[in-house]
Legacy VTK file of the C-alpha trace (Angstrom):
# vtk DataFile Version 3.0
C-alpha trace
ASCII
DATASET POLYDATA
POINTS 172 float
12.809 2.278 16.683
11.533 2.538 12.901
14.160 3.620 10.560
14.066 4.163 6.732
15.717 1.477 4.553
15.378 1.922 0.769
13.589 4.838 -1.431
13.169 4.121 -4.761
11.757 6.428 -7.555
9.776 4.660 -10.270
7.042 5.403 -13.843
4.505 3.197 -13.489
1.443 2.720 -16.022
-1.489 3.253 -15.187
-3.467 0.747 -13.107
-6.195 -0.582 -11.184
-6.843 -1.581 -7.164
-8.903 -3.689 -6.634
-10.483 -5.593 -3.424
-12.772 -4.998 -0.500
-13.510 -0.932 -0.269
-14.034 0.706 3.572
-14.127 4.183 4.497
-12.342 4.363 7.783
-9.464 5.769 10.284
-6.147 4.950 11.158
-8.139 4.043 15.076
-10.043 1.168 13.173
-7.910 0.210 10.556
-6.962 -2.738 12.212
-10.098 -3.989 12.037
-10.437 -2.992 7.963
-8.024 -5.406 8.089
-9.261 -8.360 10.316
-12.440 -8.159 7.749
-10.212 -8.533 4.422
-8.823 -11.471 6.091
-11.846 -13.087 7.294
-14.128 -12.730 4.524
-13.940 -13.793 1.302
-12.254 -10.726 -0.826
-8.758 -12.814 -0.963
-10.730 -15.546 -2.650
-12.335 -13.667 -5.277
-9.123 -11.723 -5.841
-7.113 -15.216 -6.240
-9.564 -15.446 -9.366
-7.804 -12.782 -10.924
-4.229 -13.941 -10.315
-3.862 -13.892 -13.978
-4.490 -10.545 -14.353
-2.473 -9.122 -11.660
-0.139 -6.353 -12.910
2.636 -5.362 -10.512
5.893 -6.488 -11.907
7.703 -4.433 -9.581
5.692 -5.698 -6.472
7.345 -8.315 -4.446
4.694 -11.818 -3.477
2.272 -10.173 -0.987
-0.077 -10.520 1.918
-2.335 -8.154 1.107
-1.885 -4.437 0.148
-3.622 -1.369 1.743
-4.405 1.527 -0.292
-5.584 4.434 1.252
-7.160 8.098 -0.406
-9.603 10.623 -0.046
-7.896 11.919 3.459
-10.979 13.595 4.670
-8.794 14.967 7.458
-5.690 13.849 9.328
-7.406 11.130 11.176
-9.625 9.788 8.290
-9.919 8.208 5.113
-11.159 5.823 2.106
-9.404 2.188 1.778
-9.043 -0.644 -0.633
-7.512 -4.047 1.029
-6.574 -5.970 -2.234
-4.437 -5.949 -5.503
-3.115 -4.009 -8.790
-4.676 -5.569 -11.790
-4.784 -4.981 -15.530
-7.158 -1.708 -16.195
-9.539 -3.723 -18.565
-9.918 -6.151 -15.907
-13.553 -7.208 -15.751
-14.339 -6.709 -11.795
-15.933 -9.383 -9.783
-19.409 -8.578 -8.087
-18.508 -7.738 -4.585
-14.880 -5.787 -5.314
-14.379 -2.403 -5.534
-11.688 -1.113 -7.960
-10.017 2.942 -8.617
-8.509 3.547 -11.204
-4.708 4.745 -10.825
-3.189 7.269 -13.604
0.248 6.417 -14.595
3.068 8.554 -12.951
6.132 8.868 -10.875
6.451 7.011 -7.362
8.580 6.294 -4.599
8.801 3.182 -3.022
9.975 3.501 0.579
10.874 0.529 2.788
10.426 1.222 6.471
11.929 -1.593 9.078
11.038 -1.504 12.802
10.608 -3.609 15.823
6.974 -4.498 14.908
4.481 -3.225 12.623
2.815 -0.341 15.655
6.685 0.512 15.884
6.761 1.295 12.129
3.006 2.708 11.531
3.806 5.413 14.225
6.823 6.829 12.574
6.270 6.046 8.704
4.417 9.274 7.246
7.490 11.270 9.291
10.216 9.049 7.684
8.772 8.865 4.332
8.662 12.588 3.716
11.894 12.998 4.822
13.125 10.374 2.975
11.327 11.957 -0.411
12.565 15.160 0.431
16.480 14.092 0.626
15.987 12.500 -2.437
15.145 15.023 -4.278
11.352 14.506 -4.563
8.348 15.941 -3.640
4.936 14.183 -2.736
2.486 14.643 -5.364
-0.771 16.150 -3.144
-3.015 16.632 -6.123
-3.194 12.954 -7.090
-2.079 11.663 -3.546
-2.550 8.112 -2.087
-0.581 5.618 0.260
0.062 2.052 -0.474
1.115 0.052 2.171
2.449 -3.170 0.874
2.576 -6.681 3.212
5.277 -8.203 1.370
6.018 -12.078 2.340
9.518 -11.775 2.702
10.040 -8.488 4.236
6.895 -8.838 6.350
4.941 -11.660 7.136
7.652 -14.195 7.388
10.005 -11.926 9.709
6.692 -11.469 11.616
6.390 -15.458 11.862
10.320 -15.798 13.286
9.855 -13.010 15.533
12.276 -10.667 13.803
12.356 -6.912 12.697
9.633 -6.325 9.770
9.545 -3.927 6.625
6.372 -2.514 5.247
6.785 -1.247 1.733
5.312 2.198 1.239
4.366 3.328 -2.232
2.784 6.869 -3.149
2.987 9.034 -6.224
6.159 11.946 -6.341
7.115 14.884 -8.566
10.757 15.287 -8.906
12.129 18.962 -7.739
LINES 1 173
172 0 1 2 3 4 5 6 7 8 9 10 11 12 13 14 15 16 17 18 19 20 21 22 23 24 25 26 27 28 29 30 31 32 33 34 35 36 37 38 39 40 41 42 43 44 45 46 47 48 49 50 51 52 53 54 55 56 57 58 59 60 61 62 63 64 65 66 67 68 69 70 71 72 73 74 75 76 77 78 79 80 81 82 83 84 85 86 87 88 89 90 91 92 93 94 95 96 97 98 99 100 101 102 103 104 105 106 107 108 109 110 111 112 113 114 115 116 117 118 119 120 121 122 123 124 125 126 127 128 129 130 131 132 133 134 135 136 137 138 139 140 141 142 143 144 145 146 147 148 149 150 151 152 153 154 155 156 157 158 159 160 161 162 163 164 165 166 167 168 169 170 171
């Protein structure tokens, strides 16, 4: 079972994503994924490893962010990185601009990563709302982060995985 592990409120400056762009659902968001691996999006973003601006992002496998929730069920996603906002964008990428602001960072552990996708938008609000903060709908998005050491290597040893969850929050 899926079970919250950290929340952490934090101003961030204002920032771009960038990577590979799909509109989708959570039904074939799997396969957003299997694309962003298989193509070549992680090779044009390693060109802008100098540029990449998320201090306070641990070493990733890839980071999904997700906006314009049509409806429950569907929605726009970019498969890539935070970068400097004057980064010039390589032909192929996509890239939205991201207004500086208050977030929470919420680290959800579980059994596997369908254990933790099928509980996470339940644990995260309540999470926020103990906390004392409230999800910020008017400029709302969803990052979920792959981190290397909370995810992908526990996912290599067989062990219980984190996915780091970042969106933007007003406090009370």
């Amino acid at each position: 079972m899926a079970e919250m592990k950290k929340v952490i409120y934090k101003e961030v400056d204002e920032r771009l994503m960038v990577g590979m762009f799909r509109e989708t659902s959570f039904t074939n968001a799997g396969r957003v994924w299997q694309d962003f691996y298989q193509g070549d999006t992680i090779e044009k973003l390693n060109k802008l490893s100098d540029v990449k601006y998320c201090d306070d992002i641990d070493e990733n496998d890839g980071i999904g962010f997700m906006y314009h929730f049509s409806d429950k069920e569907n929605f726009n996603i970019i498969i890539g990185d935070f970068v400097e906002t004057n980064t010039k964008i390589p032909e192929g990428l996509f890239a939205k601009y991201i207004p500086k602001g208050l977030i929470a960072r919420v680290q959800i552990e579980g059994d596997n990563i369908t254990d933790i996708l099928d509980s996470a938008y339940l644990l995260i609000t309540e999470a926020i709302e103990k906390t004392g903060g409230v999800i910020d709908y008017d400029n709302f998005y969803w990052c979920e982060v792959y981190t290397r050491q909370r995810y992908s290597e526990p996912l290599r040893r067989s062990e219980r995985v984190i996915i780091d969850y970042l969106m933007p929050v007003k406090e009370k």
